[in-house]
VEXDO-133805 format. One record per atom (N, C-alpha, C): z, x, y; atom name; residue number from 1; residue in one letter. Coordinates in steps of 0.02 Angstrom, whole numbers, padded with zeros to 5 digits, always signed. Each point is the difference from the previous one (the first is absolute). Layout:
<atoms>
       pz       px       py   name   resi   resn
        Z        X        Y     CA    NUM      A
...
</atoms>
This chain:
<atoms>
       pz       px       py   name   resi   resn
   +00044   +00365   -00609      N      1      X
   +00038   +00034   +00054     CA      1      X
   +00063   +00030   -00031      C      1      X
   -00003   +00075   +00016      N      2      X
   +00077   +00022   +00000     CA      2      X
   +00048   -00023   +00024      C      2      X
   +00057   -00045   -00047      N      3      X
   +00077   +00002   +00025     CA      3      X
   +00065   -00012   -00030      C      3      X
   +00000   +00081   +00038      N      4      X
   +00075   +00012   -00014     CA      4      X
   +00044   -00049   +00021      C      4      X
   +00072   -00019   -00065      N      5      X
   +00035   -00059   -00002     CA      5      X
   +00032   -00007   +00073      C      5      X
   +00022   +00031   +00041      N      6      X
   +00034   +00020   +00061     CA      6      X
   -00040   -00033   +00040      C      6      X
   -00060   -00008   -00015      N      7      X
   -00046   -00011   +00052     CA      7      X
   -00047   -00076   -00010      C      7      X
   +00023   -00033   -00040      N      8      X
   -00016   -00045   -00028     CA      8      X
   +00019   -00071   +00042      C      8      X
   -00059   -00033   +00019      N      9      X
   +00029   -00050   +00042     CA      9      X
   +00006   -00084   -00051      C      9      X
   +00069   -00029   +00025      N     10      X
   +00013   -00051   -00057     CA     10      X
   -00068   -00066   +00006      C     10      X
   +00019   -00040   -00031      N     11      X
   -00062   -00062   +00007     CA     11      X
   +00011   -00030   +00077      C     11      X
   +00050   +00012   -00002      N     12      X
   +00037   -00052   +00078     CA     12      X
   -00031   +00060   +00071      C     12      X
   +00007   +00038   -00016      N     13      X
   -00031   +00047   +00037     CA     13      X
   -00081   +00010   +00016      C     13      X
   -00025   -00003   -00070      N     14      X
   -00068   -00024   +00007     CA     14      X
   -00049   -00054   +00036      C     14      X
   +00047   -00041   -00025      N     15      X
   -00002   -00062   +00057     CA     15      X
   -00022   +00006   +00083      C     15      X
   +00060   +00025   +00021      N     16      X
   +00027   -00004   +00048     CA     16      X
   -00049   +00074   +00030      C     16      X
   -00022   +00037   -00022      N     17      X
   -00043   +00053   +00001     CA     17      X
   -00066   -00037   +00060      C     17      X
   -00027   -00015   -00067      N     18      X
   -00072   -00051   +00014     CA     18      X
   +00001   -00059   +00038      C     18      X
   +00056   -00018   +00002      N     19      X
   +00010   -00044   +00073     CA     19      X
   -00010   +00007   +00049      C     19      X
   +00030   +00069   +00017      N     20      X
   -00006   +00044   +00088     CA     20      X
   -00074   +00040   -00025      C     20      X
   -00031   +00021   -00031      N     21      X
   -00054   +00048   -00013     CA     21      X
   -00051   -00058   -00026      C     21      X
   -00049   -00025   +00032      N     22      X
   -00062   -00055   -00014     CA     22      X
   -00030   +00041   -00031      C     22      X
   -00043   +00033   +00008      N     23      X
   -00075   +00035   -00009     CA     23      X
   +00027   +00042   -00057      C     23      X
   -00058   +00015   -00050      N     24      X
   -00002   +00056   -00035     CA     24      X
   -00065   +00030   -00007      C     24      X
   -00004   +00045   -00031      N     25      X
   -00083   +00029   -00030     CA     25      X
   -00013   -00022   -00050      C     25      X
   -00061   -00044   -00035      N     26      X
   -00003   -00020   -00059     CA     26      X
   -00046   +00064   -00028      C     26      X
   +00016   +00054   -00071      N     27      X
   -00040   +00029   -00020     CA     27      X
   -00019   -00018   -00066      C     27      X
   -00086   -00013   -00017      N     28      X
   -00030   -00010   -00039     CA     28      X
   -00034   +00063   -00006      C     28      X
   -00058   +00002   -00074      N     29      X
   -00032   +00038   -00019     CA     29      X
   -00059   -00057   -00020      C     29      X
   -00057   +00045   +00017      N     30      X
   -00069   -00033   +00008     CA     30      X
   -00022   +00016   -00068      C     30      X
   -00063   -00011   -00015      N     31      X
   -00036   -00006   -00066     CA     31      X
   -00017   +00070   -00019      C     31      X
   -00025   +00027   +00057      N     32      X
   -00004   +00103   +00008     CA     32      X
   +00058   +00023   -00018      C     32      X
   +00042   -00030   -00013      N     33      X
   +00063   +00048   +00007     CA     33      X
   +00038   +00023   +00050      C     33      X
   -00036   -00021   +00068      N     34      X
   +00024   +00025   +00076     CA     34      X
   +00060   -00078   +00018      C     34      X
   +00069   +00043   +00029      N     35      X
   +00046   -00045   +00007     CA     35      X
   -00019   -00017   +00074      C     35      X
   +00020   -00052   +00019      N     36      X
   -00019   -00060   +00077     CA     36      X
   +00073   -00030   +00005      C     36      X
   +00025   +00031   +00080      N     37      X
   +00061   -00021   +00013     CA     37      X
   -00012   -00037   +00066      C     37      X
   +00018   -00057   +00027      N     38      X
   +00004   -00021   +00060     CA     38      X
   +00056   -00050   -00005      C     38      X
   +00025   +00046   +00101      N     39      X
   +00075   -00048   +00007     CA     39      X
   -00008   -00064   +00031      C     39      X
   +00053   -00050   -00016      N     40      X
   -00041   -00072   -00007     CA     40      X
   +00068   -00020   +00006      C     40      X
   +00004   -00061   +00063      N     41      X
   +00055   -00040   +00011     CA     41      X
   +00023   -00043   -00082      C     41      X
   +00065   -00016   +00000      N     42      X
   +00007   -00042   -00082     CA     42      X
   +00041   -00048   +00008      C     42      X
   -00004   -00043   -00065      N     43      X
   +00057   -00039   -00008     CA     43      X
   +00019   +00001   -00056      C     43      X
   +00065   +00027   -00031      N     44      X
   +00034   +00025   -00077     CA     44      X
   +00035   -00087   -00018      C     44      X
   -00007   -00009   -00022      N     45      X
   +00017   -00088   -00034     CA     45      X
   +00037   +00010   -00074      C     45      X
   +00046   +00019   -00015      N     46      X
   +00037   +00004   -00082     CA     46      X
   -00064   +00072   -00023      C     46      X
   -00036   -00024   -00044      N     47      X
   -00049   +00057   -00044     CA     47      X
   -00069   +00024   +00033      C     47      X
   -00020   -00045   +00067      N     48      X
   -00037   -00026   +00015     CA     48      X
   -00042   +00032   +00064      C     48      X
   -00045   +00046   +00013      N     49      X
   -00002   +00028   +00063     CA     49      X
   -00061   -00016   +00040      C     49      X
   -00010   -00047   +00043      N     50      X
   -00057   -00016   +00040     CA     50      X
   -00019   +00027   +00053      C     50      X
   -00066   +00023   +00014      N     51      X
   -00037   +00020   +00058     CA     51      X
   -00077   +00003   -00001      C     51      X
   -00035   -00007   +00064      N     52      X
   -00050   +00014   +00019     CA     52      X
   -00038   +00061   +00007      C     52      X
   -00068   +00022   -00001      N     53      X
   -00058   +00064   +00012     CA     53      X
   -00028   -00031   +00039      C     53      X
   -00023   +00048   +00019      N     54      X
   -00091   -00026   +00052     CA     54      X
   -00039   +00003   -00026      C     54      X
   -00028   -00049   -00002      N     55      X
   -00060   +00005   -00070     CA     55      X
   -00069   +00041   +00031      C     55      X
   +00016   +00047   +00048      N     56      X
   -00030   +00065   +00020     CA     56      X
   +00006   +00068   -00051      C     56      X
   +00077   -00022   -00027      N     57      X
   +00036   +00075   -00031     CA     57      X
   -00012   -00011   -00071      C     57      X
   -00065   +00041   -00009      N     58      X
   -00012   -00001   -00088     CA     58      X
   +00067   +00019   -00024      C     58      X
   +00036   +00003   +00001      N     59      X
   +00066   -00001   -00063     CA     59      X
   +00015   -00056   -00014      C     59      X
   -00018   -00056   +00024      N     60      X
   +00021   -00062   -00058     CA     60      X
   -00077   -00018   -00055      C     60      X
   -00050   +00038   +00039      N     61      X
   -00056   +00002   -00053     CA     61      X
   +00039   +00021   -00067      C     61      X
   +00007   +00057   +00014      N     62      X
   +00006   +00067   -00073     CA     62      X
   +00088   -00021   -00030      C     62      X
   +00015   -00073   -00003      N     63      X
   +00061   -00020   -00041     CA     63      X
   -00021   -00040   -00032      C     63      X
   +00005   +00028   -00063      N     64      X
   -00011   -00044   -00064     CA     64      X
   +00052   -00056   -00007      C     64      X
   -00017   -00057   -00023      N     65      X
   +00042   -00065   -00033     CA     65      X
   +00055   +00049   -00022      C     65      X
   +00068   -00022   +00000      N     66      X
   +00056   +00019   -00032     CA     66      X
   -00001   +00057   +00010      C     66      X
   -00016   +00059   +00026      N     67      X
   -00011   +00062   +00019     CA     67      X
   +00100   +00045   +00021      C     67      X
   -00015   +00028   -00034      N     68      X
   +00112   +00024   +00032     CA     68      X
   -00018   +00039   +00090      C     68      X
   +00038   -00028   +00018      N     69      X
   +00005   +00009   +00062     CA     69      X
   +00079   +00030   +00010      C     69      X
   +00009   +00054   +00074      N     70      X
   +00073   +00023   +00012     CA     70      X
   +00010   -00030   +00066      C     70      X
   +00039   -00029   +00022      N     71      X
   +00008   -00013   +00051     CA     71      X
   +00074   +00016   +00031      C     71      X
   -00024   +00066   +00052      N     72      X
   +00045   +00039   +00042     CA     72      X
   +00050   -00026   +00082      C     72      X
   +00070   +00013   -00027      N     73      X
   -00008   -00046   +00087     CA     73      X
   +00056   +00076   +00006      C     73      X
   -00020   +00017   +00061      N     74      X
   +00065   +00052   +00041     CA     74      X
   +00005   -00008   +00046      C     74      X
   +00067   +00019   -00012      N     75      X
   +00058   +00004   +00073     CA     75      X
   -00015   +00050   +00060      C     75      X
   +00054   +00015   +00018      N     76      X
   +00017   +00049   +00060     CA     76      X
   +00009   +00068   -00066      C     76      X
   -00022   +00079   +00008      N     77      X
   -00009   +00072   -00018     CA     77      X
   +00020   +00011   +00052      C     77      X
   +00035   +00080   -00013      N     78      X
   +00004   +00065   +00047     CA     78      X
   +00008   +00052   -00038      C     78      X
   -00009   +00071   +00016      N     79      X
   +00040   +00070   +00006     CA     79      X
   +00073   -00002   -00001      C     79      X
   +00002   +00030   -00053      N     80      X
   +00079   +00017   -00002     CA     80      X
   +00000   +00063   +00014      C     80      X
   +00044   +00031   +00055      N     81      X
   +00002   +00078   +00003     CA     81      X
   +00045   +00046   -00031      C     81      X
   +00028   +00042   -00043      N     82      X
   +00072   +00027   -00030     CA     82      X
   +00030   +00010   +00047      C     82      X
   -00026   +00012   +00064      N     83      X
   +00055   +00018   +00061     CA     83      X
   +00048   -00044   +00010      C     83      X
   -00033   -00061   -00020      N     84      X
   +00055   -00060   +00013     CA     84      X
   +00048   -00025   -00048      C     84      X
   +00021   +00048   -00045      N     85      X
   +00060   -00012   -00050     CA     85      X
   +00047   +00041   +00006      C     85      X
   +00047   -00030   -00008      N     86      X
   +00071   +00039   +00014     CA     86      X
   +00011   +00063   -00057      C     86      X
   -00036   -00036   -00035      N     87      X
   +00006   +00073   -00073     CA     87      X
   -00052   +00062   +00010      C     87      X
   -00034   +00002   +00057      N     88      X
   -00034   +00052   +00005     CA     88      X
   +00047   +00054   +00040      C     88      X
   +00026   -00027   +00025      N     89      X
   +00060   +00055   +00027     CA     89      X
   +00065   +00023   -00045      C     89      X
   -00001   -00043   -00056      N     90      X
   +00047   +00022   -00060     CA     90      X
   -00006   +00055   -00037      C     90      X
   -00084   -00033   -00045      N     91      X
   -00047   +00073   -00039     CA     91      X
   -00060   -00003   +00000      C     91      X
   -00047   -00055   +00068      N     92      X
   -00054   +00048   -00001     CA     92      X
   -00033   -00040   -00055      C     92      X
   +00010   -00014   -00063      N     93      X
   -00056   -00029   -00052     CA     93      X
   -00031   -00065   +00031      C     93      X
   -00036   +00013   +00047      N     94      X
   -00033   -00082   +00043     CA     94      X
   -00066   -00011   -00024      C     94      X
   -00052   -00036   -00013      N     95      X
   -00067   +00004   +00013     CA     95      X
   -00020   -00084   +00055      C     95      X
   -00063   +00010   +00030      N     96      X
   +00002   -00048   +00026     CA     96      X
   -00039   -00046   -00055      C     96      X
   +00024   -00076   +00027      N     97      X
   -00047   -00053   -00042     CA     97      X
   -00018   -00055   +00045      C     97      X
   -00017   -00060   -00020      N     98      X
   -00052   -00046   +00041     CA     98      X
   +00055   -00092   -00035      C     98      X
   +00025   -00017   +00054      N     99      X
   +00033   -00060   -00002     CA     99      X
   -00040   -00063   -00004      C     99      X
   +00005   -00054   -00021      N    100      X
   -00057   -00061   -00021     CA    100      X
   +00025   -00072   -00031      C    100      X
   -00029   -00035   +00004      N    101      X
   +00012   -00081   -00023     CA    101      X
   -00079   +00002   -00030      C    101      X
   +00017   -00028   -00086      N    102      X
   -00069   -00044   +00014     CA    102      X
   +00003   -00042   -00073      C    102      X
   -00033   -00040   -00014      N    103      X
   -00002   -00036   -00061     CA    103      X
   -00071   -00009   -00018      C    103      X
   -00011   -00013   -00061      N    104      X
   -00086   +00000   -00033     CA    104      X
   +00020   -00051   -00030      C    104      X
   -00059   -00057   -00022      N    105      X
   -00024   -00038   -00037     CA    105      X
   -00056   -00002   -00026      C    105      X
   -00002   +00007   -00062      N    106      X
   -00044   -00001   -00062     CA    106      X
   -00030   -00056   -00020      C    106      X
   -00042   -00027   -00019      N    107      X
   -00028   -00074   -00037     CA    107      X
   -00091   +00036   -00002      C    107      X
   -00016   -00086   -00013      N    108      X
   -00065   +00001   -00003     CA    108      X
   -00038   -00037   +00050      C    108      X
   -00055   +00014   +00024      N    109      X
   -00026   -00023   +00050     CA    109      X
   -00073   -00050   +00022      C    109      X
   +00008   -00057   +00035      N    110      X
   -00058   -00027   -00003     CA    110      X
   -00016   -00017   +00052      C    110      X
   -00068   -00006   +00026      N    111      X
   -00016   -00027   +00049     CA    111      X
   -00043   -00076   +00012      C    111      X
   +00025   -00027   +00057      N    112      X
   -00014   -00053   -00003     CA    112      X
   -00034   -00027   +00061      C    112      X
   -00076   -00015   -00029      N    113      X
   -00040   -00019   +00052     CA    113      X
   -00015   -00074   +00010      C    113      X
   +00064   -00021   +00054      N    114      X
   -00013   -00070   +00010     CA    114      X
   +00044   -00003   +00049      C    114      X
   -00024   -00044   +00053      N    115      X
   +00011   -00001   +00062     CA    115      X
   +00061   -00048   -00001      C    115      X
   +00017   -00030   -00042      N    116      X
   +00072   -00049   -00005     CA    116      X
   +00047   +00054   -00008      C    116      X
   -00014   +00029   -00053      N    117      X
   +00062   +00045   -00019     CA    117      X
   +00028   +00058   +00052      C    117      X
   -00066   +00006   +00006      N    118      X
   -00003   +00075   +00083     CA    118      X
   +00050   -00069   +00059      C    118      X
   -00012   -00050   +00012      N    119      X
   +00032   -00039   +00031     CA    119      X
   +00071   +00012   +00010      C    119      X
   +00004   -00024   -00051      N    120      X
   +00103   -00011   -00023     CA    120      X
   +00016   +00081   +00018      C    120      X
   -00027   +00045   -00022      N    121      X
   +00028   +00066   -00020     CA    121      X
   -00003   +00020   +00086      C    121      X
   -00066   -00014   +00031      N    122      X
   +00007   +00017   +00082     CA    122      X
   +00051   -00031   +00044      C    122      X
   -00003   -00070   -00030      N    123      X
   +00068   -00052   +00063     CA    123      X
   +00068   +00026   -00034      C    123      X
   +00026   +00045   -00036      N    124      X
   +00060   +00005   -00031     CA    124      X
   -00012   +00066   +00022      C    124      X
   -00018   +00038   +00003      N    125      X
   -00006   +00069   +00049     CA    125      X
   +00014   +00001   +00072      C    125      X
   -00025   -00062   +00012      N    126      X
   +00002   -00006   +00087     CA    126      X
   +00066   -00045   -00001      C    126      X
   +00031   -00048   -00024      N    127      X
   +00032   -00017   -00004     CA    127      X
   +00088   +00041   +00000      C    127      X
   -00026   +00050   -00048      N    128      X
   +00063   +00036   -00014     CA    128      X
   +00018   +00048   +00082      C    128      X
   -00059   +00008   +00020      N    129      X
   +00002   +00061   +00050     CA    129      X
   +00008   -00025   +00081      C    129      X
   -00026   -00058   -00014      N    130      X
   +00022   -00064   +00068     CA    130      X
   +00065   -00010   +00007      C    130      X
   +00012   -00005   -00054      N    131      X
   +00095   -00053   -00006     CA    131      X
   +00047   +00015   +00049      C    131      X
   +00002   +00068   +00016      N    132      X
   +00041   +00015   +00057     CA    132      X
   -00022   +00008   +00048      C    132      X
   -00055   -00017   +00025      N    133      X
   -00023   -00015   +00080     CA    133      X
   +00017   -00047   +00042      C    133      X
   -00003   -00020   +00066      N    134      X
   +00039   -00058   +00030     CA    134      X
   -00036   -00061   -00008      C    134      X
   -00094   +00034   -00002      N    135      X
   -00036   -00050   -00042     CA    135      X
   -00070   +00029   -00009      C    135      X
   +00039   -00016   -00079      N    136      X
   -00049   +00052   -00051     CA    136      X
   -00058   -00053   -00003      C    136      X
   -00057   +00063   -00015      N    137      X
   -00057   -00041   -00010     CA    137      X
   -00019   -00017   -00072      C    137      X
   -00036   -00047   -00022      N    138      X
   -00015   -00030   -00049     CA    138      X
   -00077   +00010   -00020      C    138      X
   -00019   -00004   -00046      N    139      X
   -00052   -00012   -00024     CA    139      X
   -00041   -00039   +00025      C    139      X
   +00033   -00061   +00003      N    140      X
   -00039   -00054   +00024     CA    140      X
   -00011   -00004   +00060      C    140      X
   +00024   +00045   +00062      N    141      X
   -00033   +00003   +00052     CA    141      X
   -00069   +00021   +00021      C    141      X
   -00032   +00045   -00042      N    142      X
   -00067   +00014   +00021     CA    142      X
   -00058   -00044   -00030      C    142      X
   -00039   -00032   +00037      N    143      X
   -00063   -00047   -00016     CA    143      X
   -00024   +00006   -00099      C    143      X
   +00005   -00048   -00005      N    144      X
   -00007   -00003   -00077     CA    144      X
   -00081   +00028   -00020      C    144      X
   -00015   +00012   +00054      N    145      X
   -00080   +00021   -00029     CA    145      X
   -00012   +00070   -00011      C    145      X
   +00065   +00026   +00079      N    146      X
   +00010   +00075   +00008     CA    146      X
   +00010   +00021   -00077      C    146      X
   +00067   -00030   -00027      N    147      X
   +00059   +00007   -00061     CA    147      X
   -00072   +00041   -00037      C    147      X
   -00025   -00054   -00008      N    148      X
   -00060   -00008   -00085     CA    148      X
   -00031   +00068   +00021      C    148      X
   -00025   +00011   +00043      N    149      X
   -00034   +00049   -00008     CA    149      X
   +00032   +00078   +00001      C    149      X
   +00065   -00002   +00030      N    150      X
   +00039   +00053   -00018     CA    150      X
   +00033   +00005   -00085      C    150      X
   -00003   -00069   -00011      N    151      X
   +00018   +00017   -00078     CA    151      X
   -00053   +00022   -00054      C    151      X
   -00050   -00010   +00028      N    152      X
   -00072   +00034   -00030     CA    152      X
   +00002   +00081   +00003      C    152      X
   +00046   +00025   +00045      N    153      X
   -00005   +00069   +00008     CA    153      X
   +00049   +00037   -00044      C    153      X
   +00021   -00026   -00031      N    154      X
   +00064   +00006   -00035     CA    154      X
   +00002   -00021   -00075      C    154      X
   +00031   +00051   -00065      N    155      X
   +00022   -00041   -00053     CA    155      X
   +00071   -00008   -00015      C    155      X
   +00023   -00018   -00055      N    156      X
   +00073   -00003   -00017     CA    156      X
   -00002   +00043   -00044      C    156      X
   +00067   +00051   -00027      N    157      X
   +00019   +00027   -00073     CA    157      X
   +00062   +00000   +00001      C    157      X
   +00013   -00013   -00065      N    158      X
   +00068   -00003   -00026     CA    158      X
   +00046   +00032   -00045      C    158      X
   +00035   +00028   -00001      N    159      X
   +00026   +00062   -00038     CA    159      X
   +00059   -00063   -00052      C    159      X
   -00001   +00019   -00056      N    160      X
   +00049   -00044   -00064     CA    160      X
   +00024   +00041   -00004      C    160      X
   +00085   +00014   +00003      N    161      X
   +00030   +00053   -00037     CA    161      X
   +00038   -00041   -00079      C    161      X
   -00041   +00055   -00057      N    162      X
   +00017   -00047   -00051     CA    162      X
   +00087   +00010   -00038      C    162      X
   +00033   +00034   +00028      N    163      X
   +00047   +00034   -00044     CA    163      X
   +00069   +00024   +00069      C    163      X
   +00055   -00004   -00020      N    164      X
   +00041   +00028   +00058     CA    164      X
   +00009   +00073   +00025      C    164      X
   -00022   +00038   -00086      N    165      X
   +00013   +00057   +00027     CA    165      X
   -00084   +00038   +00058      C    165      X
   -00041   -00058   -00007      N    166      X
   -00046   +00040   +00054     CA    166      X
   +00008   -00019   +00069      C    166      X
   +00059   +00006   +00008      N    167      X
   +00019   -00004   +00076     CA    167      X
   +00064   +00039   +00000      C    167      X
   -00028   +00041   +00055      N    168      X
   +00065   +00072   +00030     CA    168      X
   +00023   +00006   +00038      C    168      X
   +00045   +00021   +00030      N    169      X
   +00021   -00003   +00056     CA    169      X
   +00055   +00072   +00024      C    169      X
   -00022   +00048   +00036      N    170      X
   +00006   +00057   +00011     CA    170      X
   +00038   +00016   +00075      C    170      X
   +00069   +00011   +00004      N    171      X
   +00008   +00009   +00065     CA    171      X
   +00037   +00096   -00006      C    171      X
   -00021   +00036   +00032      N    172      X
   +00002   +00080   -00020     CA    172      X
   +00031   -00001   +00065      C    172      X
   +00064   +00018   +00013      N    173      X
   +00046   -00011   +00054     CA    173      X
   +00053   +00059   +00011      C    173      X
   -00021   +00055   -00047      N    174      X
   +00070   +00059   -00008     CA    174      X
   +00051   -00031   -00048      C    174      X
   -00003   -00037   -00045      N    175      X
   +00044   -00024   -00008     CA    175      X
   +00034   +00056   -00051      C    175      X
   -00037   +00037   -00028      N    176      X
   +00042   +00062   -00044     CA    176      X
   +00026   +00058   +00051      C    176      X
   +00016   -00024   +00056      N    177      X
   +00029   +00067   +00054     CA    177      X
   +00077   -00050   -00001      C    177      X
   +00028   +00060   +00032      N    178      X
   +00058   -00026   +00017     CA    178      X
   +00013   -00039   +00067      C    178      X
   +00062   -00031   -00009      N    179      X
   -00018   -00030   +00076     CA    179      X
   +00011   +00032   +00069      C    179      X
   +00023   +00078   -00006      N    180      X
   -00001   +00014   +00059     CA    180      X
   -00076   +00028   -00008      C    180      X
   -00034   -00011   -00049      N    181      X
   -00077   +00033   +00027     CA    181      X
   -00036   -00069   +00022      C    181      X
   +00015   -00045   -00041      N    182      X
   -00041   -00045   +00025     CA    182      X
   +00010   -00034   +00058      C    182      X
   +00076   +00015   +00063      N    183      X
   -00003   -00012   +00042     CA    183      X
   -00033   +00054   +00045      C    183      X
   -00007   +00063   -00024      N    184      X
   -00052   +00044   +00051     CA    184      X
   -00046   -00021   -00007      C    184      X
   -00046   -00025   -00057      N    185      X
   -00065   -00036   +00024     CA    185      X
   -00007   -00054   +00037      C    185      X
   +00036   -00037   +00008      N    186      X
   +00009   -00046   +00039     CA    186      X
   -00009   +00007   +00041      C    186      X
   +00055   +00059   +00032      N    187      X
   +00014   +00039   +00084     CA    187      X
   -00057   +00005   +00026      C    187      X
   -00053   +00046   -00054      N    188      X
   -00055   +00021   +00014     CA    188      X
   -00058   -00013   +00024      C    188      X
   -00017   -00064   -00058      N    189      X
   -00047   -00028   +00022     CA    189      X
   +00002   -00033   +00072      C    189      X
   +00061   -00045   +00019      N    190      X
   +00010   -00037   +00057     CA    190      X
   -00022   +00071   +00036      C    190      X
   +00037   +00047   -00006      N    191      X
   -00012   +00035   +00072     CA    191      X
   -00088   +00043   +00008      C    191      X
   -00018   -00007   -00037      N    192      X
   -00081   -00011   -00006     CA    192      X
   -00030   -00016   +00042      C    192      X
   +00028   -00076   +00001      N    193      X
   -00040   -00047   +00076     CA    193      X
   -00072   -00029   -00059      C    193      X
   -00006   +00019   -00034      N    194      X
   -00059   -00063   -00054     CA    194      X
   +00036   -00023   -00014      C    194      X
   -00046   -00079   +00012      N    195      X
   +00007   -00068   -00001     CA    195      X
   +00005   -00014   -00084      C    195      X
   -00038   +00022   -00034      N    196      X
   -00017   -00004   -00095     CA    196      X
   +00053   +00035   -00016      C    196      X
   +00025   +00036   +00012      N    197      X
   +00075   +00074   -00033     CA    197      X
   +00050   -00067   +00047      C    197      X
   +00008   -00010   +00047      N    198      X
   +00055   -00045   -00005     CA    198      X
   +00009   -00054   -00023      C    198      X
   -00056   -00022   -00029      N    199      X
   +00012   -00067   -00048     CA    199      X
   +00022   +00031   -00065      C    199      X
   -00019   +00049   -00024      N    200      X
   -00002   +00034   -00065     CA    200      X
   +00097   +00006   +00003      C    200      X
   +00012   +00035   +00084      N    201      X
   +00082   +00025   -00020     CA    201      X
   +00026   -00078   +00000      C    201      X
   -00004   -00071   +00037      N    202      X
   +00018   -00054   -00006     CA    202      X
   -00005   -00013   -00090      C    202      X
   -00033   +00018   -00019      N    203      X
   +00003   -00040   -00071     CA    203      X
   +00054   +00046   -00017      C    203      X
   +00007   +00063   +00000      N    204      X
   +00034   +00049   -00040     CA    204      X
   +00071   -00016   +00023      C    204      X
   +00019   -00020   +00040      N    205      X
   +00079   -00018   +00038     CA    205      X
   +00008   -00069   -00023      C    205      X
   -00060   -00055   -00026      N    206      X
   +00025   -00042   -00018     CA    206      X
   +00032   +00014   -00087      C    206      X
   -00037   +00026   -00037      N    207      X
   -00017   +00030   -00046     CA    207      X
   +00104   +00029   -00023      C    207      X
   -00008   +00052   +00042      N    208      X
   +00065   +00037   -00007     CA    208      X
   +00074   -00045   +00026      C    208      X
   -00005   -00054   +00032      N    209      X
   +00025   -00037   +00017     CA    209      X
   +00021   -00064   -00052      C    209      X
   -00053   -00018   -00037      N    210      X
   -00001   -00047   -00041     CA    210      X
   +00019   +00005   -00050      C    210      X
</atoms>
């Protein structure tokens, strides 16, 4: 992934990224040469990235043992318009561009067909996503016979990231505008009325703020 130093999100940031953003796309490449992406709830653990397929979706067929895998997670995107910078009324040199959050992780990938492991990796999914309910459901509420046979429908894979630098973290926010431009995008997007462009201007005000 392209990134420019400006745009570079720190480790602490990364973190804190993938915290609020669960899901990513895991993309592999099959034995043909044809790449297989599917987005897939996760859990990022230190190097460590766990999730489930449907063992319907030949893409955990066509992943080889240790196979390099990318695994994509994004944020909130929008349209940036030049109308909305204060320097277009200065001289005019505007073009529009496209605002974004996102981070990649790199490793190698395996899958794991065993209903223990699919276990842990499913009750820590549901677990994480329960926690703030008034009462979250558990795993262990549905008939243990139901469980088994839904975990039959299902495998585990796991993404290893072996190295620090294969993990990125990309937040593209205006940050090379000035700040009276990057408060017209701001303006902008809010007055939009999309729900995705005003999360995009929320990051960018935290961003310019911080």
């Amino acid at each position: 992934m392209y990134v420019p130093p400006p745009n570079a999100m720190s480790q602490a940031d990364v973190a804190d990224f993938l915290e609020v953003h669960p899901a990513g796309r895991l993309v592999t490449v099959g034995p043909d040469g044809r790449p297989d992406a599917t987005l897939l709830p996760v859990i990022v653990s230190g190097t460590r990235v766990v999730a489930h397929l449907a063992r319907a979706n030949e893409h955990w067929r066509r992943i080889a043992p240790g196979a390099p895998g990318l695994l994509v997670v994004s944020g909130a995107d929008a349209y940036v318009s030049p109308g909305w910078y204060a320097s277009k009324q200065e001289h005019g040199r505007v073009v529009p561009t496209w605002n974004y959050s996102e981070v990649q992780l790199r490793g190698t990938v395996t899958v794991h067909d065993d209903p223990e492991w699919v276990l842990d990796v499913v009750t820590r999914l549901t677990a994480r996503h329960e926690r703030s309910r008034e009462k979250p459901w558990a795993v262990t509420d549905a008939p243990p016979a139901y469980l088994r046979g839904q975990l039959r429908a299902i495998v585990g894979v796991e993404l290893v990231v072996e190295e620090a630098t294969a993990v990125e973290g990309k937040a593209k926010l205006s940050q090379n505008r000035s700040d009276a431009d990057r408060r017209g995008v701001i303006a902008g997007m809010r007055a939009e009325g999309n729900p995705t462009a005003y999360r995009v201007a929320d990051e960018m005000e935290r961003a310019l703020e911080g």
